[in-house]
C-alpha positions in Angstrom: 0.0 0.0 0.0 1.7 2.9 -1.2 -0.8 5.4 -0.1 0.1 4.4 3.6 1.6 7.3 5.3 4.4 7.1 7.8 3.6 7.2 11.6 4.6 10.6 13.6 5.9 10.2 17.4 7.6 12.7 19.9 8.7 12.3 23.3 6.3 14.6 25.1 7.8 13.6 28.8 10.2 14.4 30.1 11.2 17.7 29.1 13.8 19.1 27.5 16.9 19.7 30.0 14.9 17.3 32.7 17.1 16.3 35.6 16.3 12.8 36.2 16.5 10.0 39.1 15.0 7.5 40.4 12.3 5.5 37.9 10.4 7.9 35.8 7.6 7.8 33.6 8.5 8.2 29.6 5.6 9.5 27.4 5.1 10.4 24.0 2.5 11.3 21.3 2.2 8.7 18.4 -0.3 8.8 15.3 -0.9 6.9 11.9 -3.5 7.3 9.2 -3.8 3.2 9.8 -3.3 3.0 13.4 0.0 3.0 15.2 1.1 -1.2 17.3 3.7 0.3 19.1 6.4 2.6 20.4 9.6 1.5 21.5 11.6 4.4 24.0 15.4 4.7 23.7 18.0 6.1 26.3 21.4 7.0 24.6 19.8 4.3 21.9 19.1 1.5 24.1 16.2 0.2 24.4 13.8 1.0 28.0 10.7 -0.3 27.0 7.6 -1.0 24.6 4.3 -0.1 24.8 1.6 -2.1 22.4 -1.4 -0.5 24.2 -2.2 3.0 24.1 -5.3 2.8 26.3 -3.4 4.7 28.8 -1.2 6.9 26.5 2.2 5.6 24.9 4.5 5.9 28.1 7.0 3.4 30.0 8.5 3.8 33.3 12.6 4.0 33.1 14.5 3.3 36.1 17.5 5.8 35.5 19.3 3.6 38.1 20.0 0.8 35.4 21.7 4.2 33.4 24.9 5.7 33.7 24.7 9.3 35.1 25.6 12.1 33.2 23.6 13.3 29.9 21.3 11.2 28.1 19.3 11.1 25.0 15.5 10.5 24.5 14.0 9.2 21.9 10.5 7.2 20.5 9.8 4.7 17.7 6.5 4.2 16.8 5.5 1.3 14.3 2.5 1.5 12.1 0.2 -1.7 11.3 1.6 -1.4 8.1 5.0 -2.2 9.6 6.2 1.0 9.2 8.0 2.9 11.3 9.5 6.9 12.7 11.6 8.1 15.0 11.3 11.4 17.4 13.9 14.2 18.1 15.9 13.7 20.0 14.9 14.7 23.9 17.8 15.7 26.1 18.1 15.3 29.8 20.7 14.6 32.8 20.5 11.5 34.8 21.7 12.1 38.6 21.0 8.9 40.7 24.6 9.7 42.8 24.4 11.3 46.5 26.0 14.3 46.9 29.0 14.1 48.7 29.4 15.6 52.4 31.6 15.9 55.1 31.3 18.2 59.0 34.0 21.0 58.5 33.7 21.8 62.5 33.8 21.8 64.9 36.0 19.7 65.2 35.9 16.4 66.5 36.3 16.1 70.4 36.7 19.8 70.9 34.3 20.7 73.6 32.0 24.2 72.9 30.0 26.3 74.6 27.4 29.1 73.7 26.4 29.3 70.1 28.2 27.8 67.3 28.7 27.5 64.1 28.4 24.0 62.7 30.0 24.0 59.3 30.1 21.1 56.0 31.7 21.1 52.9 29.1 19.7 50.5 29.5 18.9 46.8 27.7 16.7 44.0 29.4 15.9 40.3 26.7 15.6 38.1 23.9 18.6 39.8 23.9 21.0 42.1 23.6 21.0 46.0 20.4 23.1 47.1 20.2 22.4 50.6 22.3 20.6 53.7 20.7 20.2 57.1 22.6 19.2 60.0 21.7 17.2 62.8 23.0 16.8 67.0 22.2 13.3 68.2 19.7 12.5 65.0 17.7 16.1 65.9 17.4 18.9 62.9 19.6 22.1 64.6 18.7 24.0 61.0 19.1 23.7 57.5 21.2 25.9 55.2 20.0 26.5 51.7 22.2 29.3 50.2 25.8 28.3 50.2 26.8 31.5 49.6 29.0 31.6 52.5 29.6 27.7 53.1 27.5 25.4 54.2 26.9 26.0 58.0 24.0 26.4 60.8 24.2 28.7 64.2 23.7 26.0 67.2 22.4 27.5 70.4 24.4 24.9 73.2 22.9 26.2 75.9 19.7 25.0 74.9 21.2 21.1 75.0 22.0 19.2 78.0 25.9 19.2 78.7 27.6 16.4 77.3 28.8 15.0 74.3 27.1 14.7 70.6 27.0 13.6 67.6 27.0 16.2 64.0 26.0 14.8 61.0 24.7 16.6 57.9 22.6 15.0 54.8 22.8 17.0 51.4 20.1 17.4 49.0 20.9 17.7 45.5 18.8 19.1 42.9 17.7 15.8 41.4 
């Protein structure tokens, strides 16, 4: 049938530029004059999934985790009944399953302090940016710092603790 035309697809999820973790869902728009079987999804051209019923849209869930961080490329292929089949443009995004990277600057460890404080981190993450560390005594939230503009660091009121000693941790959040 030489009056068949080609299918159309594009990757309408995620978005251009997305920053990606975790498993996310992978959607796209397919058509056919005939009627469209199915669309395969591509990261960086291998293959993350099929979907032969479009009752619920064309869309597969990607876990990112099974990809290497760092950029990626999206992409659809939809095949027509007629056994045709088109590709999308291309859909760039950044995969970031990796923790950022932290570590207590001070005070020191040992060092015994009195008054308020400053409790200080270094904080950093290779593939996105850090938007937030919160620090904790003994497992309890003494603040969170989200502008690094000076460091990363929280005031801690001591005389609102019980003498003796504790334990500083931070966590980092990164933008994915």
């Amino acid at each position: 049938d030489n009056t068949d035309d080609l299918p159309t697809v594009s990757v309408l999820q995620p978005a251009e530029d997305a920053l990606l973790a975790n498993t996310v869902t992978v959607t796209a728009s397919a058509n056919d004059d005939n009627g469209v079987q199915q669309v395969e999804f591509f990261a960086n051209g291998n293959s993350i999934g099929v979907d032969t019923n479009a009752s619920d849209g064309w869309s597969v869930s990607w876990d990112t985790t099974t990809s290497a961080d760092g950029a990626q490329v999206i992409t659809a292929t939809a095949l027509d009944t007629a056994a045709q089949t088109a590709s999308s443009s291309v859909v760039n995004v950044t995969v970031d399953n990796t923790a950022p990277v932290i570590s207590i600057s001070g005070p020191t460890g040992g060092s015994s302090e009195s008054g308020t404080i400053t409790v200080s981190a270094s904080a950093s993450d290779a593939t996105s940016d850090v938007t937030q560390v919160e620090f904790f005594a003994n497992g309890n939230s003494i603040g969170v710092d989200t502008n690094a503009s000076d460091g990363w660091s929280v005031p801690w009121d001591t005389t609102n603790v019980t003498n003796g000693a504790y334990d500083l941790t931070a966590q980092a959040t990164d933008t994915a």
